[in-house]
C-alpha positions as CSV (number, residue, x, y, z in Angstrom):
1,X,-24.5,-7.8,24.3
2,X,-21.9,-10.4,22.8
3,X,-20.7,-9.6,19.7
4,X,-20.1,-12.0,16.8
5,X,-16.5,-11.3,17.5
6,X,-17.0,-12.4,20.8
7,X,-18.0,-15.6,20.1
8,X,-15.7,-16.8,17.2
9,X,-13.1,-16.1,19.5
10,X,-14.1,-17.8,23.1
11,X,-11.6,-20.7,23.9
12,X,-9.3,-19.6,20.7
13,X,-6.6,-16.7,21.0
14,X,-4.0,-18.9,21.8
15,X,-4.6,-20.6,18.8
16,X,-4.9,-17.3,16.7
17,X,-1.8,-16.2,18.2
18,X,0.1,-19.6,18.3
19,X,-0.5,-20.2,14.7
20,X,0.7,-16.5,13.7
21,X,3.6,-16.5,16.0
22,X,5.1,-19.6,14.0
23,X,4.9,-17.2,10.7
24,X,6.6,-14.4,12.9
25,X,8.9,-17.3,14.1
26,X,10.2,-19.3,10.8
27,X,10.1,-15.9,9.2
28,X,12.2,-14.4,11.3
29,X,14.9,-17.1,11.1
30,X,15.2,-16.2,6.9
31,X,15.1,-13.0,7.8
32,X,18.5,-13.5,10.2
33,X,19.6,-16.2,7.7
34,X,19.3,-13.4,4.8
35,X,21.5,-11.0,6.8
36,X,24.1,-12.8,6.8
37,X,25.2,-11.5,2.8
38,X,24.2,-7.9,4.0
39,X,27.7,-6.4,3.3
40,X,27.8,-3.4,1.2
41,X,24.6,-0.2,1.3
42,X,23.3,-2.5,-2.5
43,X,23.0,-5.6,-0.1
44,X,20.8,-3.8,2.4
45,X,18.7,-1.3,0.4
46,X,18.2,-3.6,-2.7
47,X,19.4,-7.3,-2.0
48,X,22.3,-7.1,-4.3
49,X,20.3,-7.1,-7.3
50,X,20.1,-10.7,-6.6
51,X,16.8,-12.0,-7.1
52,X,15.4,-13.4,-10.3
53,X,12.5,-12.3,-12.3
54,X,10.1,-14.8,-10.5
55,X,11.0,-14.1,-7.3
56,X,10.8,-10.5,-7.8
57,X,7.5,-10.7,-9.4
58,X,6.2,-12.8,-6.4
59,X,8.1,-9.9,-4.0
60,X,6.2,-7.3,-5.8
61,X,2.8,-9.0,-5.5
62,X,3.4,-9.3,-1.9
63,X,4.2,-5.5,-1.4
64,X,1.4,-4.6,-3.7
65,X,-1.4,-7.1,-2.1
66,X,-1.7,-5.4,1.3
67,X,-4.0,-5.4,4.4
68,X,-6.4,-3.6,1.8
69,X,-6.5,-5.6,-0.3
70,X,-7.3,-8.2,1.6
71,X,-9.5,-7.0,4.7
72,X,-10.4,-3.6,3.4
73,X,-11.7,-4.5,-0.2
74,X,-13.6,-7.5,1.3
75,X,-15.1,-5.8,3.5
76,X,-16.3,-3.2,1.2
77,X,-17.0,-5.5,-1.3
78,X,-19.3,-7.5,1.8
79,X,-20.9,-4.2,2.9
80,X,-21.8,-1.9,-0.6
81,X,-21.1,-4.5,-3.3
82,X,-20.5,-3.2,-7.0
83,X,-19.2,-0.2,-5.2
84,X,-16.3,-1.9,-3.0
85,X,-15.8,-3.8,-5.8
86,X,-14.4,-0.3,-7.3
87,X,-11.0,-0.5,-5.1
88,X,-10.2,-4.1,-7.0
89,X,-10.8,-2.0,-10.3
90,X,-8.9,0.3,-9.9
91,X,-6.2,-0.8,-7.8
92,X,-5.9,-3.7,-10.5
93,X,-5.6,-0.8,-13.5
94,X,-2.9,1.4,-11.8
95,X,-0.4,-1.7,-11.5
96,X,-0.9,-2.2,-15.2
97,X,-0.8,1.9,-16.1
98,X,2.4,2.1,-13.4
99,X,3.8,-1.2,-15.7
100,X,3.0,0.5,-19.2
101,X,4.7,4.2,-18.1
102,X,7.4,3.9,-15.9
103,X,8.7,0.9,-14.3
104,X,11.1,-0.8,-17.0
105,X,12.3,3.1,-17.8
106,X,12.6,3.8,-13.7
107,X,14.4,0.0,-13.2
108,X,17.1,1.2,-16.1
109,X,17.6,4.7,-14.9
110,X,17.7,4.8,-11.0
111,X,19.8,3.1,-8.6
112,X,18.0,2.6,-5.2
113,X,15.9,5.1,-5.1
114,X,12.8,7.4,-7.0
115,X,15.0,10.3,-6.9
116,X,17.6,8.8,-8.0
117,X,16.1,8.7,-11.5
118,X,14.3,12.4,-10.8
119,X,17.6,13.9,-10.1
120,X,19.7,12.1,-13.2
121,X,19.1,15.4,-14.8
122,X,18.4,18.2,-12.6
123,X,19.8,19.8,-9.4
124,X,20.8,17.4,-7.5
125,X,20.3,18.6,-3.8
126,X,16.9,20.2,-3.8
127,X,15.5,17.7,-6.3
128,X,16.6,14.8,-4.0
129,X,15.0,16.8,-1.0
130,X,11.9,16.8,-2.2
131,X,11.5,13.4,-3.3
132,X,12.6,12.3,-0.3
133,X,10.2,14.2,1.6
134,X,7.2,13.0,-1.0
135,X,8.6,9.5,-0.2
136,X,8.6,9.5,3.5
137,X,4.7,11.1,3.5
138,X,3.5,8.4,1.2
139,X,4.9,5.4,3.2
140,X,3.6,7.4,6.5
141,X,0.0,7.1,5.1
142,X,0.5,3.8,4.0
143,X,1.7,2.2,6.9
144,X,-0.9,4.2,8.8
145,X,-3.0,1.8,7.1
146,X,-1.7,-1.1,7.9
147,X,-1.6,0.0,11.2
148,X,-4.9,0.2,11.7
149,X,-5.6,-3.2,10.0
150,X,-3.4,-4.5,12.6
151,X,-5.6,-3.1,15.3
152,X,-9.1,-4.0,13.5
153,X,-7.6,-7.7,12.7
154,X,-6.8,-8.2,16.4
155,X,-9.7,-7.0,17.8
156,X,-11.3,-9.3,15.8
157,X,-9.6,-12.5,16.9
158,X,-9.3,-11.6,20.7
159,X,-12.3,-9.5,21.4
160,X,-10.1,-6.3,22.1
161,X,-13.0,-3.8,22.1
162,X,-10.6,-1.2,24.2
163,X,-8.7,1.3,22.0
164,X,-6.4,0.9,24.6
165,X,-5.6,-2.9,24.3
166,X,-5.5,-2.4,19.9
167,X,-3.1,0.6,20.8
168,X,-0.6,-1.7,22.6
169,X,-1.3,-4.2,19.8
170,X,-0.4,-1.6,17.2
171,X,2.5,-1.2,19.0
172,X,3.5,-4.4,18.9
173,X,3.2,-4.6,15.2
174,X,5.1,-1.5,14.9
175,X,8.3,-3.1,16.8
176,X,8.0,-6.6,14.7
177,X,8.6,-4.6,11.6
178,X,11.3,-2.6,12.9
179,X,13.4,-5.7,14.1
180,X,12.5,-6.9,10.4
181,X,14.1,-4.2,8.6
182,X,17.1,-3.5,11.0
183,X,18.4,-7.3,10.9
184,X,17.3,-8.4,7.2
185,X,17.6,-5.2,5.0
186,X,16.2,-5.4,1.3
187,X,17.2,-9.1,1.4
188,X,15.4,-10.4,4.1
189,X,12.1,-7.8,3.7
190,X,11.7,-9.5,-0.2
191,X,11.9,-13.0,1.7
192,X,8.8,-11.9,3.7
193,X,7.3,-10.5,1.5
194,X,7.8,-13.9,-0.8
195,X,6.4,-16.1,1.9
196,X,3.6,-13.9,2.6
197,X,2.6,-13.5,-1.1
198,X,2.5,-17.2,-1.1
199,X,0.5,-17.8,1.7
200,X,-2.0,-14.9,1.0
201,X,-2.7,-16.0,-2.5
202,X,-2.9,-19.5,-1.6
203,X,-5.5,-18.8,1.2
204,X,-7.5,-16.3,-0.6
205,X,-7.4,-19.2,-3.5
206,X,-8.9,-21.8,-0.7
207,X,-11.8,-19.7,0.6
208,X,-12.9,-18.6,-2.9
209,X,-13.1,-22.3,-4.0
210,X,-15.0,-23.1,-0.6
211,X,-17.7,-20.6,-1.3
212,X,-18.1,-21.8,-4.7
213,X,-18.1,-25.0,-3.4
214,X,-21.1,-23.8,-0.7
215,X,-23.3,-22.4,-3.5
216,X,-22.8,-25.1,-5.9
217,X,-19.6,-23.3,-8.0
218,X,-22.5,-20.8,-9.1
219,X,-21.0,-17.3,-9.6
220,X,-24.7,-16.2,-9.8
221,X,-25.9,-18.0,-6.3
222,X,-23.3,-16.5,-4.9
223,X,-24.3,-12.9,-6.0
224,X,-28.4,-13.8,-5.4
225,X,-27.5,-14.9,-2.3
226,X,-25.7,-11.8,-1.4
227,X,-28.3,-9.5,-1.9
228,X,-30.7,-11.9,-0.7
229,X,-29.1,-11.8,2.6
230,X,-28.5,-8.2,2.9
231,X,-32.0,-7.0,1.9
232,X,-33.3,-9.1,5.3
233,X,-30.5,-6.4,7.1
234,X,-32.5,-5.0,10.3
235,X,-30.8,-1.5,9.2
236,X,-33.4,0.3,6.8
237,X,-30.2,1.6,4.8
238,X,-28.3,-1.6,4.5
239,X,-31.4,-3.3,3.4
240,X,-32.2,-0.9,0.7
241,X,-29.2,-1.2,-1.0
242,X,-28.8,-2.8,-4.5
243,X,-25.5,-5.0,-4.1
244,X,-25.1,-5.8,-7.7
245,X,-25.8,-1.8,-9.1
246,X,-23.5,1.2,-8.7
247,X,-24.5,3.6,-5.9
248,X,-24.7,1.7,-2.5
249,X,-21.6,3.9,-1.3
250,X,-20.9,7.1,-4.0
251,X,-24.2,7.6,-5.4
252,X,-27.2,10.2,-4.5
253,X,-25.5,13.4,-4.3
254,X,-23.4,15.3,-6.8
255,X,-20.6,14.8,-3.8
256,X,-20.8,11.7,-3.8
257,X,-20.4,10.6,-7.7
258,X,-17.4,13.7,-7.9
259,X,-15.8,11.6,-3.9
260,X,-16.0,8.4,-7.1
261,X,-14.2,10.4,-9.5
262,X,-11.8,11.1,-7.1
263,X,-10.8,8.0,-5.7
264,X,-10.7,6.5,-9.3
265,X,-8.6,9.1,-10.6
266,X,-6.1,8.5,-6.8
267,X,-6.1,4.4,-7.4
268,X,-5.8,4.7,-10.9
269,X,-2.5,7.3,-10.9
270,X,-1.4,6.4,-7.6
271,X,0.3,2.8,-8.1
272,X,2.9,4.6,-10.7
273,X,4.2,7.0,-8.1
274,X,4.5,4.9,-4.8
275,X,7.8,4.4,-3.8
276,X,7.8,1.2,-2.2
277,X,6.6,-0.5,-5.7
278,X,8.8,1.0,-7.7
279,X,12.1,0.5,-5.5
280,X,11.3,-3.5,-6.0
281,X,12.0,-3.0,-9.6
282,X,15.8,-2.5,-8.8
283,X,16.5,-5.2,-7.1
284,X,16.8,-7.6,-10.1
285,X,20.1,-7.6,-12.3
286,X,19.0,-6.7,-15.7
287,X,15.9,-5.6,-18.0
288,X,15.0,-8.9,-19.2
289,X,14.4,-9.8,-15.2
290,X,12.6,-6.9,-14.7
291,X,9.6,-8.0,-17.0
292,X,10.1,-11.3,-16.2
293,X,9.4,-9.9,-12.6
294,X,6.1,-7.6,-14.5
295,X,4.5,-10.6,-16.1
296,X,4.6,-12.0,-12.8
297,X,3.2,-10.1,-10.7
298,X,0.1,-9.1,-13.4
299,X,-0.6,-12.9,-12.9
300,X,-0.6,-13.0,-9.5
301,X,-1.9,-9.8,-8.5
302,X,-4.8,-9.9,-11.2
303,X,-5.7,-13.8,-9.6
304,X,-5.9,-12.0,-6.3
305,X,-8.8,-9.5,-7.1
306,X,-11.0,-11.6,-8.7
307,X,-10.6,-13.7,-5.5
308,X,-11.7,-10.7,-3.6
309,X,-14.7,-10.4,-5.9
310,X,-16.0,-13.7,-4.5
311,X,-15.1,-13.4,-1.2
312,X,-16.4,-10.0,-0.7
313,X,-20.0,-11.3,-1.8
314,X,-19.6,-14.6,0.0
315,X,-19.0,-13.0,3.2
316,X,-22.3,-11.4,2.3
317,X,-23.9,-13.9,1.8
318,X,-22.9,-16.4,4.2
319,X,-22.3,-13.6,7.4
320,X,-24.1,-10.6,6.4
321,X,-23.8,-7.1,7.2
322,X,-24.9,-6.5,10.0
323,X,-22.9,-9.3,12.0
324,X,-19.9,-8.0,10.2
325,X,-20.6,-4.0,10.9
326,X,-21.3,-5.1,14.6
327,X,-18.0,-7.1,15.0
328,X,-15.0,-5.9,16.8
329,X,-13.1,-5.4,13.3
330,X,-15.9,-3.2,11.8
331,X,-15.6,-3.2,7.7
332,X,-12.4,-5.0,8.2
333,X,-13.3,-8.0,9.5
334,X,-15.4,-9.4,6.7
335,X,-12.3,-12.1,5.4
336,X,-11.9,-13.1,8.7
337,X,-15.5,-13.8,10.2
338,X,-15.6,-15.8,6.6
339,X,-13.3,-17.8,7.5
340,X,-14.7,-18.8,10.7
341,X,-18.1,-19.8,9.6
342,X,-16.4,-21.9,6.0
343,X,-13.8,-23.4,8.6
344,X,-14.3,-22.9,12.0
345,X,-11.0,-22.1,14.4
346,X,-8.4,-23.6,12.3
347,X,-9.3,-21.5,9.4
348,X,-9.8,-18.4,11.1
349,X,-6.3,-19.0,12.7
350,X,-4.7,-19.4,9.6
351,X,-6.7,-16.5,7.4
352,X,-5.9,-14.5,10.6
353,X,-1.8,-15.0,10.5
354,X,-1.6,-14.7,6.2
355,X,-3.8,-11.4,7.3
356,X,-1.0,-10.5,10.2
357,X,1.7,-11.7,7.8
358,X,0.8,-9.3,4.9
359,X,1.0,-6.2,7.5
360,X,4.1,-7.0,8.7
361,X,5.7,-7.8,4.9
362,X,3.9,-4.5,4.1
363,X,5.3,-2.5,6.4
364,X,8.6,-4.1,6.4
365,X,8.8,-3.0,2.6
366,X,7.7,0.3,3.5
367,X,9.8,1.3,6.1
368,X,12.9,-0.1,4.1
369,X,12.0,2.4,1.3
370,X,11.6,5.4,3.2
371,X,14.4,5.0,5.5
372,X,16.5,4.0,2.1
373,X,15.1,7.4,0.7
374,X,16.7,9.6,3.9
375,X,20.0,7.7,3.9
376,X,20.4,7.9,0.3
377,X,19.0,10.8,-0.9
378,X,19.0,13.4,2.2
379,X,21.7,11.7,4.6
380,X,24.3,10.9,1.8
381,X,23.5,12.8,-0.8
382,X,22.4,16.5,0.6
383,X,24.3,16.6,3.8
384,X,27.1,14.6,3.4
385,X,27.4,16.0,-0.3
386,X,28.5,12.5,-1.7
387,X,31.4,12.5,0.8
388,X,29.9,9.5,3.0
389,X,30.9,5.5,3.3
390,X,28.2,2.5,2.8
391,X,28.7,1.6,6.1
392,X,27.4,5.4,7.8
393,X,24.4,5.3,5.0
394,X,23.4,1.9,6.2
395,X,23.8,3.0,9.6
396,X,21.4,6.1,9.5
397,X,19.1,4.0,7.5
398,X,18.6,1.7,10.6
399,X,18.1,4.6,12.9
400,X,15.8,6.3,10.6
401,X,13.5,3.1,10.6
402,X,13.4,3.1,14.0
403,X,12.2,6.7,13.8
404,X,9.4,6.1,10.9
405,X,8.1,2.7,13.1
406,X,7.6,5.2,16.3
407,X,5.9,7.7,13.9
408,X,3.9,4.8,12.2
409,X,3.1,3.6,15.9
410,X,1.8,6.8,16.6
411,X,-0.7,7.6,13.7
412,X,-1.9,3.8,13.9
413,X,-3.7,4.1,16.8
414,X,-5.3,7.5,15.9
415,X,-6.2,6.4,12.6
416,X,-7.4,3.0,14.2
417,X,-10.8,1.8,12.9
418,X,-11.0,3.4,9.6
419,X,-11.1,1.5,7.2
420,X,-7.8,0.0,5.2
421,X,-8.7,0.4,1.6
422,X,-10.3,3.8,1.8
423,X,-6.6,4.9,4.0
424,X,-4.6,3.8,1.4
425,X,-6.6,5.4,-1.4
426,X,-5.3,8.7,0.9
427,X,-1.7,7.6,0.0
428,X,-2.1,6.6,-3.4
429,X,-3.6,10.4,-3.9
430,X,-0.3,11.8,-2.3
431,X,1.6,9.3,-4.4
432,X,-0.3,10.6,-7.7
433,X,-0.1,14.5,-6.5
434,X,3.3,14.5,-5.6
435,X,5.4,12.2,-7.6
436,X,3.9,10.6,-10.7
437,X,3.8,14.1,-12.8
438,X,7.2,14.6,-11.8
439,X,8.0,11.2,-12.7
440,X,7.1,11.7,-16.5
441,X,7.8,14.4,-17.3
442,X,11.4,13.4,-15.8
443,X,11.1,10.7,-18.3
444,X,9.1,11.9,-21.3
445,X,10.0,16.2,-21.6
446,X,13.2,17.4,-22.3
447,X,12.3,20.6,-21.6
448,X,11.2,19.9,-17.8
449,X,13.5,21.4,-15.6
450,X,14.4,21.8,-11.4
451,X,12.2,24.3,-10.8
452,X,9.1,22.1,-12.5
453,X,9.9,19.8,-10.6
454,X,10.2,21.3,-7.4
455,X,7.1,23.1,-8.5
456,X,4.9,19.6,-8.9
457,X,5.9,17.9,-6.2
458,X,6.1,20.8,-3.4
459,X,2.8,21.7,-5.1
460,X,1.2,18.5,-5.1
461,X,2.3,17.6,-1.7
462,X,0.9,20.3,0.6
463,X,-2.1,20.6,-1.4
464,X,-3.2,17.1,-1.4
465,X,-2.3,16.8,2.9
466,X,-4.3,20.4,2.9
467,X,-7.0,19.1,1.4
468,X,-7.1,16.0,3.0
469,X,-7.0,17.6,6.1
470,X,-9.8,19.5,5.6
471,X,-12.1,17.0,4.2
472,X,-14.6,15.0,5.8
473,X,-11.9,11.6,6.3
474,X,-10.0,14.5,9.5
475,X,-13.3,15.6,11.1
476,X,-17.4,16.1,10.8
477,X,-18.4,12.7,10.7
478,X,-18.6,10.1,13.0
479,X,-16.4,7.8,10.9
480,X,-13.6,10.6,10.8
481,X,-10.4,10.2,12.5
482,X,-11.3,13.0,14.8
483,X,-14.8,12.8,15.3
484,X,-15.8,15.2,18.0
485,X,-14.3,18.3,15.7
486,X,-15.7,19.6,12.5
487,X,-13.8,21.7,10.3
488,X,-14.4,19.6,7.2
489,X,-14.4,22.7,5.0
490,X,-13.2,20.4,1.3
491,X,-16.4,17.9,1.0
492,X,-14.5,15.6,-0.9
493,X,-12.9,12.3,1.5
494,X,-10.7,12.0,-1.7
495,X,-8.5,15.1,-2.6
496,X,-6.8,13.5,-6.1
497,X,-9.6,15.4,-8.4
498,X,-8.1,18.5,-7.3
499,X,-4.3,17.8,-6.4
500,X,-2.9,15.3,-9.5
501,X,-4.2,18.0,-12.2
502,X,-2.9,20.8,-9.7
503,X,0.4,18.9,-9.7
504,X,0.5,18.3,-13.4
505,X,-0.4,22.6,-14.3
506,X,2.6,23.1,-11.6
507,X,5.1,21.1,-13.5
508,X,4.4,22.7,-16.4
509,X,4.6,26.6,-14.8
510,X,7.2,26.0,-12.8
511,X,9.4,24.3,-16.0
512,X,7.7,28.0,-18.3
513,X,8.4,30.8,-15.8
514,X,12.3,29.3,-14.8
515,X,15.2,30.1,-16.9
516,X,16.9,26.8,-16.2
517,X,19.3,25.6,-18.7
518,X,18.7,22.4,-20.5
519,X,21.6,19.7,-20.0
520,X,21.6,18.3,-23.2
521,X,23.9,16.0,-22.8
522,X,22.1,14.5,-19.9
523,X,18.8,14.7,-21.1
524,X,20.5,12.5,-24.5
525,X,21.7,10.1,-21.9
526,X,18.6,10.0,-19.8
527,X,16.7,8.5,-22.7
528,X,19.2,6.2,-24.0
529,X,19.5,4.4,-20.5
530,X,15.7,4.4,-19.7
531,X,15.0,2.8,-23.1
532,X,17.9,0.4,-23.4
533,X,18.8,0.0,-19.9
534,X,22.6,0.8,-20.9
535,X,24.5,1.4,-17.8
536,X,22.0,0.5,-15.4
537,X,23.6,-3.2,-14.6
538,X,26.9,-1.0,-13.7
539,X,24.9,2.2,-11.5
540,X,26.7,2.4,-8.0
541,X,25.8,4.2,-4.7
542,X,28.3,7.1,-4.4
């Protein structure tokens, strides 16, 4: 039997992929064009601190608004209403909590990277190890997501039903990104990410004023409609659901409501400790451009998720969930098969290439971050002891992103056909475990010392990838990434209820039971820097 997918996309992949390899096309010449000022290791890893406030601020938007954002939460949002509406919440809250806490105070004291500012004042070698190594685990699970969006998205548009055929698709996406980041740097990633913030925002801003335009520009059609349409589902359990109440997706057990808490408390925290948002923040020149940057991205990014509101319920509405569950994309393809049916081919093929476009950006900015991290902080900094040129830590920068896009590659395709939003809520709870306590208390206790810190994020780190690898996203279900094995023995999908508090107690043992002593001269200039931003304009890679 043909599927919906199958039929949107008869006669048009060369128009999908002709309209999507012009983006790849005119972005890769500014990407080639940006190279061209890469000269020094501040060129490649943060663009020279070159970019203004608004630019920035659009950069960040684009790095933030990712394939879950905009195939994952509509999709939820399509399928279990209020309840996928929960990842727009709270993905929404943990910009402004990362904001409020630590991105100004980050920007002032760091230099490239997170551990820059987590080593300022502690041991310099082991601290940097392990933020590196909490770095390059975060961007792994986050570009495993948008790995698998790249899969879902594609076979979507060209009826790839084979894992095989999204495999070599996966693939393809993998060695786009890697070409990205070993030709443009910091520089050229921001300019993706720019255009693609552009073009996302603008089309999610189209199709939301096309279903309003389709119900009249009646928030509450829309909504009636929505649950009108779903409670005609031939599935007994889709049917039942109320689309406008809590509960469609984490309600009816006690497991369920505590999976809720637990994904809250991931989103919510998570934001503040991901590496990839943070590291935009030092790529402007001083403060004041760094909350000119903030306000922004709130703008833009808050615009966004109430678009997502309206297009999560329109494609419920208008394509239902059963067309969408039974469509090559699964969950994923709910933005998509709206398109089609508000604009037929041309819209698809454009909704389709800002979708491809904010993967690529995504995992452009990803890979650049954690292959910054190894240079910096384990190539240059641990190995090398300090004693290294710009030129050797750009070097083994490129090679590690070649290594981090094979890895990426690789968990793609077996996380393929999960869905995006509820994979990155996995890396936002490995972000929240492992760095963000470390992160203040770095900032905000003078007593916290090396072995806190090493405590906290070692801590946080195997016990959220423990947990997640026991729980029920791994294995027991048919949904899981492993679904013929079952030793789902956490019941939880979500491990931050357990691993941020776990993280936070560590931090605070470890810093007790050492006998550390307190730089106090540091710790003095620590504060003044994060606060004022005195020094920061002048902080060099050495």
């Amino acid at each position: 039997m043909r599927t919906l997918a199958a039929d949107t996309t008869v006669g048009n992949p060369i128009a999908n992929i002709a309209i999507f390899a012009v983006f790849v096309a005119i972005t890769m010449v500014v990407v080639i064009r940006a190279s061209r000022n890469n000269k020094s290791a501040s060129d490649f890893f943060t663009g020279g601190r070159a970019f203004s406030g608004p630019q920035n601020g659009i950069a960040i938007a684009g790095d933030y608004l990712s394939a879950a954002s905009f195939l994952g939460i509509a999709g939820a949002i399509a399928v279990y209403g209020y309840d996928g509406f929960l990842y727009s919440i709270g993905f929404l809250v943990a910009w402004l909590v990362a904001l409020l806490l630590v991105a100004e105070l980050l920007r002032n004291t760091g230099k490239f990277t997170m551990a820059d500012v987590l080593s300022f004042r502690l041991k310099q070698r082991p601290v940097r190890m392990a933020a590196a190594l909490t770095t390059l685990t975060v961007s792994l699970f986050y570009l495993l997501a948008q790995m698998a969006g790249a899969g879902g998205l594609v076979a979507l548009l060209l009826d790839i039903s084979s894992k095989a055929g999204q495999s070599v698709v996966i693939a393809v996406v993998g060695v786009l990104m890697i070409v990205y980041v070993l030709v443009g740097g910091m520089k050229g990633t921001t300019w993706v990410q720019i255009i693609k913030a552009c073009l996302l925002i603008a089309g999610a801003a189209v199709m939301t004023v096309l279903v309003f335009a389709k119900f009249g520009f009646n928030l509450s059609e829309i909504l009636g409609s929505a649950q009108e349409t779903v409670s005609k589902s031939s599935s007994e359990s889709v049917a039942a659901r109320d689309m406008l109440a809590p509960g469609a997706q984490y309600g009816g057990s006690e497991t369920s409501k505590l999976n809720f808490l637990s994904l809250g408390l991931a989103l919510v925290l998570g934001t503040a400790g991901l590496p990839h948002v943070l590291m935009r923040f030092y790529t402007v020149p001083t403060a004041k451009e760094a909350r000119r940057s903030v306000v922004w991205a709130i703008a833009l990014i808050g615009a966004f998720y109430l678009f997502t509101l309206v297009l999560g319920y329109g494609a419920a509405a208008i394509v239902g969930p059963d067309k969408i569950l039974a469509s090559a994309g699964g969950q994923n393809s709910a933005a998509p098969l709206l398109a089609f049916e508000l604009g037929g081919v041309v819209l698809l093929g454009i909704i389709s290439a800002v979708a491809f476009a904010t993967i690529l950006a995504v995992v452009a900015g990803l890979t650049i971050t954690a292959s910054a991290s190894f240079a910096h902080d384990v190539y240059a900094s641990v190995i090398k002891r300090g004693d290294v040129d710009e030129a050797k830590q750009v070097r083994v920068s490129r090679i590690t992103a070649v290594v981090i896009g094979i890895m990426a590659i690789g968990l793609g395709i077996l996380a393929n056909g999960q869905n995006i939003a509820f994979l990155v809520a996995l890396a936002f709870a490995v972000a929240a475990a492992a760095n963000l306590p470390t992160i203040l208390y770095s900032l905000f206790w003078k007593r916290f010392n090396t072995t806190g810190a090493l405590f906290s994020m070692y801590g946080g780190l195997i016990s959220t990838i423990v947990l997640i690898v026991f729980s029920p996203a791994v294995s027991g279900s048919k949904t899981a990434m492993i679904p013929g094995s079952d030793f789902a023995y956490f019941p939880l999908s979500n491990p931050g209820i357990v691993s941020i508090p776990l993280a936070f107690i560590l931090g605070i043992v470890g810093t007790l039971v050492a006998k550390d002593h307190d730089n106090t001269a540091k710790n003095a200039e620590m504060e003044v820097r994060s606060l004022t931003g005195v020094g920061a304009e002048k902080a060099v890679v050495h």
